[in-house]
C-alpha atoms as an extended CHARMM CRD file, in Angstrom:
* protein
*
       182  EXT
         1         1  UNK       CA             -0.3970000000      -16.3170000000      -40.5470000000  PROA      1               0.0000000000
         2         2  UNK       CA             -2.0700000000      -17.4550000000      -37.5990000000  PROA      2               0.0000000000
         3         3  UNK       CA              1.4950000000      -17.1710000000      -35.5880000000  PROA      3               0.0000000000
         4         4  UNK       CA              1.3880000000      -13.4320000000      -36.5970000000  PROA      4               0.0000000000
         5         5  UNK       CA             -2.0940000000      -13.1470000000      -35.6370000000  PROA      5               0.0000000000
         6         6  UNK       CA             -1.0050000000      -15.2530000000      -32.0220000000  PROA      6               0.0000000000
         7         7  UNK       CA              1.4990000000      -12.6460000000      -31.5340000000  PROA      7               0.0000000000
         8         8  UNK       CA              0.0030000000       -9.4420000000      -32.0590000000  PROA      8               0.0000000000
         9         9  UNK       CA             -2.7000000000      -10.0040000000      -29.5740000000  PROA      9               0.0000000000
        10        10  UNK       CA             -0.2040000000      -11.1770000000      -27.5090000000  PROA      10              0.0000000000
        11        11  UNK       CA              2.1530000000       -8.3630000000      -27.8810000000  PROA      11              0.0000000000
        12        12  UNK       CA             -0.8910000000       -5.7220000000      -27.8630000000  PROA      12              0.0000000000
        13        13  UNK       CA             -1.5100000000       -7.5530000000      -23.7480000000  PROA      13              0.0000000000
        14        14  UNK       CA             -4.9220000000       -9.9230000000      -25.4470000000  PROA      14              0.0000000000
        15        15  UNK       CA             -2.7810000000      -12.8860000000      -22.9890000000  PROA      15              0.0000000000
        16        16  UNK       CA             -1.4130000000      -12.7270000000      -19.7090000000  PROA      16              0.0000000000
        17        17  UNK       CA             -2.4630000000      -13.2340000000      -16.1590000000  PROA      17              0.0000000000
        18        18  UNK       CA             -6.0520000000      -12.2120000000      -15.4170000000  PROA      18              0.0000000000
        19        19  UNK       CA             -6.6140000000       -9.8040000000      -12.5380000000  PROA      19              0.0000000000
        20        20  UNK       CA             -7.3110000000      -11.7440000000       -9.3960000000  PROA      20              0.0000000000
        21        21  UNK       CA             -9.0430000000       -8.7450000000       -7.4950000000  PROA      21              0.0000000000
        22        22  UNK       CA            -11.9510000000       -6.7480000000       -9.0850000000  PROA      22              0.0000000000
        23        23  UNK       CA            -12.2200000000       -4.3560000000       -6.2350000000  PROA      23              0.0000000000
        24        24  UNK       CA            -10.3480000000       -3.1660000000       -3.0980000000  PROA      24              0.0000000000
        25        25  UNK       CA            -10.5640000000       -5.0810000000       -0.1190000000  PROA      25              0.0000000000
        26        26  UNK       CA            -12.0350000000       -3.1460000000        3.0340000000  PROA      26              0.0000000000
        27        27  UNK       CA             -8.7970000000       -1.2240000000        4.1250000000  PROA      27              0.0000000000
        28        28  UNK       CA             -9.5830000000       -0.4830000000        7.9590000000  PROA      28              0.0000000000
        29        29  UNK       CA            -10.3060000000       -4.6450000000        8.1820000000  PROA      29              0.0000000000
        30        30  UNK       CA             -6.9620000000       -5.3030000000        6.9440000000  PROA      30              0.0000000000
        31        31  UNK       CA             -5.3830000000       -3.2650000000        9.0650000000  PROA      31              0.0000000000
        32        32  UNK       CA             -4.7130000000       -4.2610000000       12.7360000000  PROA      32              0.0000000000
        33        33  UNK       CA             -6.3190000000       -0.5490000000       14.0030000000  PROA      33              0.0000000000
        34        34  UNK       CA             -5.4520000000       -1.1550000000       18.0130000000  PROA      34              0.0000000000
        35        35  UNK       CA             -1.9470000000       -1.2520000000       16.6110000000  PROA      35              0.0000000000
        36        36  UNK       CA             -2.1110000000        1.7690000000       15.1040000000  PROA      36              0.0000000000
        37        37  UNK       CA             -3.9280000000        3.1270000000       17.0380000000  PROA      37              0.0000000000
        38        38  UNK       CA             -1.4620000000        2.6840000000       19.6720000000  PROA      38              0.0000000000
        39        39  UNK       CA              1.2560000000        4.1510000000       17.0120000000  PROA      39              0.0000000000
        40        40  UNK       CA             -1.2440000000        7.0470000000       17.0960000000  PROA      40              0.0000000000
        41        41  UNK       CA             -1.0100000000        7.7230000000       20.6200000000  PROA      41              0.0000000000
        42        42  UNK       CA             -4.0840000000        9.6280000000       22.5450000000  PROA      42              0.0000000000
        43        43  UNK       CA             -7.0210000000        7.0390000000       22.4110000000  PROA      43              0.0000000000
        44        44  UNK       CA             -9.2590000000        9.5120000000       23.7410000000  PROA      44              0.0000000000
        45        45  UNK       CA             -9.0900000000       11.7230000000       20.5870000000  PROA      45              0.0000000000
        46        46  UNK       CA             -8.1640000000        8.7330000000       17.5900000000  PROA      46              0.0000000000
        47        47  UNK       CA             -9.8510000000        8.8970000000       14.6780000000  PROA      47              0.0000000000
        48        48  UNK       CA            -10.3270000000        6.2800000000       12.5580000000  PROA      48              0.0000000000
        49        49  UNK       CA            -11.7110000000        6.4500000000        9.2170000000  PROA      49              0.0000000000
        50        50  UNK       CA            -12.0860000000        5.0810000000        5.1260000000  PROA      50              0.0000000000
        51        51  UNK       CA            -11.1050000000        7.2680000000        2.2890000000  PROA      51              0.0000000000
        52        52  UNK       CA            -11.3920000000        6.9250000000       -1.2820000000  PROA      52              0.0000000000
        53        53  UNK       CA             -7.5520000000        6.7480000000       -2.8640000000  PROA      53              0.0000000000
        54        54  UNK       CA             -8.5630000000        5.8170000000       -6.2500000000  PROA      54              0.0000000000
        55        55  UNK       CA             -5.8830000000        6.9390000000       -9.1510000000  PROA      55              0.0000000000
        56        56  UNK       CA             -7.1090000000        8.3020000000      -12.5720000000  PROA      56              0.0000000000
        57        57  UNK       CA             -6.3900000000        5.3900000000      -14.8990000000  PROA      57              0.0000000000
        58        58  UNK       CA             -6.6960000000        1.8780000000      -14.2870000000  PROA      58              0.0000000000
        59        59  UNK       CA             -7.4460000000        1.8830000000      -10.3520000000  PROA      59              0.0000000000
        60        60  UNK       CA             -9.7820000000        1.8230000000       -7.4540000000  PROA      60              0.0000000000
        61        61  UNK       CA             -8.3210000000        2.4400000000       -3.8190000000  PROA      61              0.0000000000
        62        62  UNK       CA             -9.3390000000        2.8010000000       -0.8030000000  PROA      62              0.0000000000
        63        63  UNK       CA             -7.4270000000        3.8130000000        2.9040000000  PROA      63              0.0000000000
        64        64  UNK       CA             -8.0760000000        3.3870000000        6.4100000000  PROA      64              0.0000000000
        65        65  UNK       CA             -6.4180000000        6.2710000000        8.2310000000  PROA      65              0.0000000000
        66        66  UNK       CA             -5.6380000000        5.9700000000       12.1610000000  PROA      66              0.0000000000
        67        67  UNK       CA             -4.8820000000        9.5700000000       13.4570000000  PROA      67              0.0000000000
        68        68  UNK       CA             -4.1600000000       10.7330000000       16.8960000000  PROA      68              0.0000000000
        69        69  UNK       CA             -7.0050000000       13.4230000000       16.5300000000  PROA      69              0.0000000000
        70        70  UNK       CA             -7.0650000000       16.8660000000       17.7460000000  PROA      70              0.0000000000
        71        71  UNK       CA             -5.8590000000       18.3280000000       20.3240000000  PROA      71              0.0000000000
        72        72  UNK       CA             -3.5340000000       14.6800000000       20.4360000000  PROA      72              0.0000000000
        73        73  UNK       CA             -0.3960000000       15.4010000000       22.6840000000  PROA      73              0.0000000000
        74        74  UNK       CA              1.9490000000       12.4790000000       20.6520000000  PROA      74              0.0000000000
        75        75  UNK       CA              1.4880000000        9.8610000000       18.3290000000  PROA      75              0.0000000000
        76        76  UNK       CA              1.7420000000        9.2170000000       14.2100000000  PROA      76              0.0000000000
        77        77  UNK       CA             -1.3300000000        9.1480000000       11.6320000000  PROA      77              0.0000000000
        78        78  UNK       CA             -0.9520000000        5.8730000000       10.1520000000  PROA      78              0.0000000000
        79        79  UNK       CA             -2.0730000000        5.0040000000        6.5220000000  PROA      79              0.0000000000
        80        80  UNK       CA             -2.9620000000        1.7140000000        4.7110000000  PROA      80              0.0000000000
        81        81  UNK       CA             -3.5970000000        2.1380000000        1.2040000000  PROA      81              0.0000000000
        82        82  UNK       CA             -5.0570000000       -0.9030000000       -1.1150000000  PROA      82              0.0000000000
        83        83  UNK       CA             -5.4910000000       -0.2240000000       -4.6350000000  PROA      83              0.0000000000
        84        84  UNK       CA             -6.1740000000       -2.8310000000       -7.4350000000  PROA      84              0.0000000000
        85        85  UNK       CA             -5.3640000000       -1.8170000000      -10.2960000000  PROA      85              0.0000000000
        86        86  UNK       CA             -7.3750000000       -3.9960000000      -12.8920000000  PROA      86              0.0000000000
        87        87  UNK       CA             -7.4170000000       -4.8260000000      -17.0370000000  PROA      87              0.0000000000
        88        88  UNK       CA             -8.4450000000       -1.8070000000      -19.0860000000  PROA      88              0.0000000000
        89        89  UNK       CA             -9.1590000000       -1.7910000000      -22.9720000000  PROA      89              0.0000000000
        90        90  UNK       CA             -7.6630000000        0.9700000000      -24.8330000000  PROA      90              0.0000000000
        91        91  UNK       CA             -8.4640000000        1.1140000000      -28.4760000000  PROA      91              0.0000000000
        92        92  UNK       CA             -7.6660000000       -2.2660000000      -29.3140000000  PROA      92              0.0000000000
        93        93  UNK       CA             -4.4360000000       -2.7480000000      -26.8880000000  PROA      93              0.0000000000
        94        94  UNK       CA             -5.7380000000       -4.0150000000      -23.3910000000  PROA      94              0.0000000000
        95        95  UNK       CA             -3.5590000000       -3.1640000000      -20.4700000000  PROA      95              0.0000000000
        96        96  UNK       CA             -3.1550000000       -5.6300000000      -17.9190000000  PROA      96              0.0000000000
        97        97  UNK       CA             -4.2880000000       -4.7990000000      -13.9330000000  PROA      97              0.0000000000
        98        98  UNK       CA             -1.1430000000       -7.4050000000      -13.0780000000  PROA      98              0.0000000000
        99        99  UNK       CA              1.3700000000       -5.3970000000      -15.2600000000  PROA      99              0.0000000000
       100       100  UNK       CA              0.1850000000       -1.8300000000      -13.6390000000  PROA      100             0.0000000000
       101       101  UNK       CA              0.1380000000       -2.8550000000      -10.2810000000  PROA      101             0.0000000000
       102       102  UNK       CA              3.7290000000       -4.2990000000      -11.0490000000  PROA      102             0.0000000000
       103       103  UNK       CA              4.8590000000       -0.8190000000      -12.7330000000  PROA      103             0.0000000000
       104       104  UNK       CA              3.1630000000        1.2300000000       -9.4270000000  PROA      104             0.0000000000
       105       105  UNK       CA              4.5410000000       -1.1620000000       -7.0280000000  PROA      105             0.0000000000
       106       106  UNK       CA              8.4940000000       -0.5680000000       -8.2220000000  PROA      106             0.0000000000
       107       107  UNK       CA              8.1800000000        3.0110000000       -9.1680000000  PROA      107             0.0000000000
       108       108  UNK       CA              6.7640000000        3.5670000000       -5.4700000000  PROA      108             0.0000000000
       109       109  UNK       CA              9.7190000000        2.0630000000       -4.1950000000  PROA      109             0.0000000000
       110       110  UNK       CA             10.7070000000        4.0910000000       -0.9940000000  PROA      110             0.0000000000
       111       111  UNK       CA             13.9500000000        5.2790000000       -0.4070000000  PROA      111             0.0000000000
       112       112  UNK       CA             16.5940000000        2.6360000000        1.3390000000  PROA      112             0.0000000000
       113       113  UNK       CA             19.0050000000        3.6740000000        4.2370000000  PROA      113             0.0000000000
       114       114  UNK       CA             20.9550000000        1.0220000000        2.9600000000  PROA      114             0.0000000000
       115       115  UNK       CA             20.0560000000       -1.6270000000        5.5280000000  PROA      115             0.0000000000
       116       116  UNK       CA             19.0220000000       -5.3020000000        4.8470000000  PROA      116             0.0000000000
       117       117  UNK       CA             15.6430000000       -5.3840000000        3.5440000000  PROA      117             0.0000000000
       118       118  UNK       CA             12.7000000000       -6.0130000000        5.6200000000  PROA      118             0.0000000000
       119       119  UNK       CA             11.0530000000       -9.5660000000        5.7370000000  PROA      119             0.0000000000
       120       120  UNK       CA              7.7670000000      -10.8340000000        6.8380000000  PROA      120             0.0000000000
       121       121  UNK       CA              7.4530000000      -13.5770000000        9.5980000000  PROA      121             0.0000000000
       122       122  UNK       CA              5.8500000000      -15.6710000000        6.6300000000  PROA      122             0.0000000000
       123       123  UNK       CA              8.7530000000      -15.1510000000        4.3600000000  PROA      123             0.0000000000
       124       124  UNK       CA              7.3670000000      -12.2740000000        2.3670000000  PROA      124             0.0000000000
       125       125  UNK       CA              9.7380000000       -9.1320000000        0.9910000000  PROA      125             0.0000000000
       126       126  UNK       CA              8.0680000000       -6.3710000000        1.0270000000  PROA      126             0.0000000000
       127       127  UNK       CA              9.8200000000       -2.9100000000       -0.3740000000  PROA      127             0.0000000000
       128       128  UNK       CA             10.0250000000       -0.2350000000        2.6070000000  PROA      128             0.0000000000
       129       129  UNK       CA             12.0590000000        2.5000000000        3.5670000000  PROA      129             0.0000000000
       130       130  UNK       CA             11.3970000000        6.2860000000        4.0650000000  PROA      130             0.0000000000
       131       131  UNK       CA              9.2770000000        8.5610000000        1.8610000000  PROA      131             0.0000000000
       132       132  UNK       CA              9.7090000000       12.5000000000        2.7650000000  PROA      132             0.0000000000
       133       133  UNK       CA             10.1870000000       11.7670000000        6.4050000000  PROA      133             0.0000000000
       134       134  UNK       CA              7.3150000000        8.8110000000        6.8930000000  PROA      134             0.0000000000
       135       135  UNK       CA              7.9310000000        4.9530000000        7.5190000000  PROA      135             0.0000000000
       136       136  UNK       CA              6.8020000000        3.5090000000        3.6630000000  PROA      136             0.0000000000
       137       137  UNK       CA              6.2320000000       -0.0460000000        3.1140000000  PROA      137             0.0000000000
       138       138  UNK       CA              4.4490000000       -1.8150000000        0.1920000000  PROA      138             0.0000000000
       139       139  UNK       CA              3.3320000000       -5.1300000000       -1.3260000000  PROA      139             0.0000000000
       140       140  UNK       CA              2.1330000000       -6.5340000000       -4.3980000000  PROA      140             0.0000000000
       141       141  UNK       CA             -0.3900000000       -9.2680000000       -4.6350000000  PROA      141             0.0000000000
       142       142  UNK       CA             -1.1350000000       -9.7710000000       -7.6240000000  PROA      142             0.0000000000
       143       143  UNK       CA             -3.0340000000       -6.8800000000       -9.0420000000  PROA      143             0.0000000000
       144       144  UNK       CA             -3.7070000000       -5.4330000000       -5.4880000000  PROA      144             0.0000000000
       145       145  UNK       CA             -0.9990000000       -3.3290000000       -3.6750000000  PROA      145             0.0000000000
       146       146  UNK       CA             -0.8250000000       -3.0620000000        0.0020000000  PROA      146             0.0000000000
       147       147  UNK       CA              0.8960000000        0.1980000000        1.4100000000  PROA      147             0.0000000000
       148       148  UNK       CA              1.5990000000        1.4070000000        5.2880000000  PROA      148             0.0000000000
       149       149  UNK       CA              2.7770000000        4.8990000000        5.6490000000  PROA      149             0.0000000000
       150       150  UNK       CA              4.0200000000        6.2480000000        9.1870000000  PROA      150             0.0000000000
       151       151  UNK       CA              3.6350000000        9.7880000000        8.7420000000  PROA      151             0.0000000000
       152       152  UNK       CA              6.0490000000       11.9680000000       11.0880000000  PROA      152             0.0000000000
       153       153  UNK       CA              4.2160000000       13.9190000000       13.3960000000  PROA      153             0.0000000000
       154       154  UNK       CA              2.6060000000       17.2340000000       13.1430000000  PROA      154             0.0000000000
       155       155  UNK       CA              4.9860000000       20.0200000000       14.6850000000  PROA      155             0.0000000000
       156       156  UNK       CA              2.4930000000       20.4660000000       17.6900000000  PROA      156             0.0000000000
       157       157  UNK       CA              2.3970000000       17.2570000000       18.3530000000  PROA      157             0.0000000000
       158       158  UNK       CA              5.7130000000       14.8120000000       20.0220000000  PROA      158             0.0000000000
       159       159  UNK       CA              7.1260000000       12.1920000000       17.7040000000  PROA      159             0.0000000000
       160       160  UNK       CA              7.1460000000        8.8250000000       19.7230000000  PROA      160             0.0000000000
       161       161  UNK       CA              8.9660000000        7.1040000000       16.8950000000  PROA      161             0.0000000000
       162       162  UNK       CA             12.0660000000        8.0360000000       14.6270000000  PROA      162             0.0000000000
       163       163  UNK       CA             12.7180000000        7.9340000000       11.1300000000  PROA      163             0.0000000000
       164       164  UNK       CA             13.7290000000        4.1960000000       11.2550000000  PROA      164             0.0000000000
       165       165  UNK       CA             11.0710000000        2.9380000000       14.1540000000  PROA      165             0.0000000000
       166       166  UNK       CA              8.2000000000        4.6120000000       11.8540000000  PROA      166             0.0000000000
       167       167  UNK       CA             10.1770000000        1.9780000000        8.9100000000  PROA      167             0.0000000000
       168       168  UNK       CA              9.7930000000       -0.8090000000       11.3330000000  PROA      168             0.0000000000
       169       169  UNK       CA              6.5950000000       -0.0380000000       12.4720000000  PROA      169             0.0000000000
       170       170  UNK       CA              5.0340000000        0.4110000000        9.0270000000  PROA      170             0.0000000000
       171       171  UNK       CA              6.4840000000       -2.4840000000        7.9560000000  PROA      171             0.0000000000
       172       172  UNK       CA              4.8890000000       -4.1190000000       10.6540000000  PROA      172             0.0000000000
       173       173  UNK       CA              1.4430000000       -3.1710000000        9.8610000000  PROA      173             0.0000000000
       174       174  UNK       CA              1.6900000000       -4.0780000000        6.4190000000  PROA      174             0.0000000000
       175       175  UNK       CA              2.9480000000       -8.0020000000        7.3020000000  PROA      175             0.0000000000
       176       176  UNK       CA             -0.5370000000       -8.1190000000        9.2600000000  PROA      176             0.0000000000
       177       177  UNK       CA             -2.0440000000       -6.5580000000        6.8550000000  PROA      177             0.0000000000
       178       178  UNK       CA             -0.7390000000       -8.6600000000        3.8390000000  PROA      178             0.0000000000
       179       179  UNK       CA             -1.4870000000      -11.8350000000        5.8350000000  PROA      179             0.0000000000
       180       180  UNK       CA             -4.9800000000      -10.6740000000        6.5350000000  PROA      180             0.0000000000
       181       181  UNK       CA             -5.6750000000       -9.9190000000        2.7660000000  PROA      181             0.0000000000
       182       182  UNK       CA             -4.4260000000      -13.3990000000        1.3470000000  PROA      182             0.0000000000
């Protein structure tokens, strides 16, 4: 009996990891914003700014977002989004933050132009590729998931990177920013 009792609470999520992160880490201090901001182009006019980019069930997130600003000439917004997703009790099933962040992190996964995957100069894989134009990469620590988006330019404003150098250059960002976060 107490083998049937062991694995119901296991099966309904009562074991597993615990969540390691409780609440987001500051966003614009993980991310290296002279980097970006160079990315951005036009220091005169950069803005850089927090937003809340919390999802409905199960997560808190924040963002720091690097723009070029208006009236900017060139340059990319750049994005870094970190959300922790953590333990929630529904009924009498508890969903793990570990297990969410792991189910956002691989159904976020950008699309691949087929080359070798990225990898960190500490031996880290993140997932990246392109997402509707912008340079997408991601990580998972944990229950926390680190994302840098490289958004294309506005139409007014001249692209300094392509498709594949706003890739590299997110996945850039994020290495730092992963490195920075733990």
């Amino acid at each position: 009996m107490a083998g049937v009792g062991f694995g119901g609470a296991y099966y309904l999520g009562w074991f597993g990891p615990e969540d390691v992160y409780s609440a987001p880490p500051d966003p614009c201090a993980l991310l290296d914003t002279d980097a970006a901001g160079e990315i951005a182009g036009n220091g005169e006019n950069l803005e850089v700014y927090d937003a809340d980019h919390s999802y409905a069930y199960g997560a808190e997130g924040m963002q720091c977002v690097v723009s070029p600003g208006y009236g900017a000439a060139s340059g990319h917004e750049v994005d870094l989004r970190a959300t922790v997703f953590t333990s929630e009790v529904n009924g009498i099933r508890r969903e793990n933050g570990i297990e969410a962040a792991r189910t956002y992190f691989y159904g976020s996964r950008p699309e691949s132009d087929g080359a070798e995957s990225a990898t960190c100069p500490d031996g880290r894989l993140p997932l990246s590729g392109t997402r509707s134009g912008s340079g997408h990469a991601l990580y998972r620590l944990d229950n926390l998931v680190v994302e840098v988006e490289v958004l294309p330019a506005d139409p007014e404003v001249e692209e300094t990177l392509d498709e594949a150098g706003r890739t590299q250059a997110a996945v850039d960002l994020l290495c730092d920013a992963v490195s920075r976060a733990g």
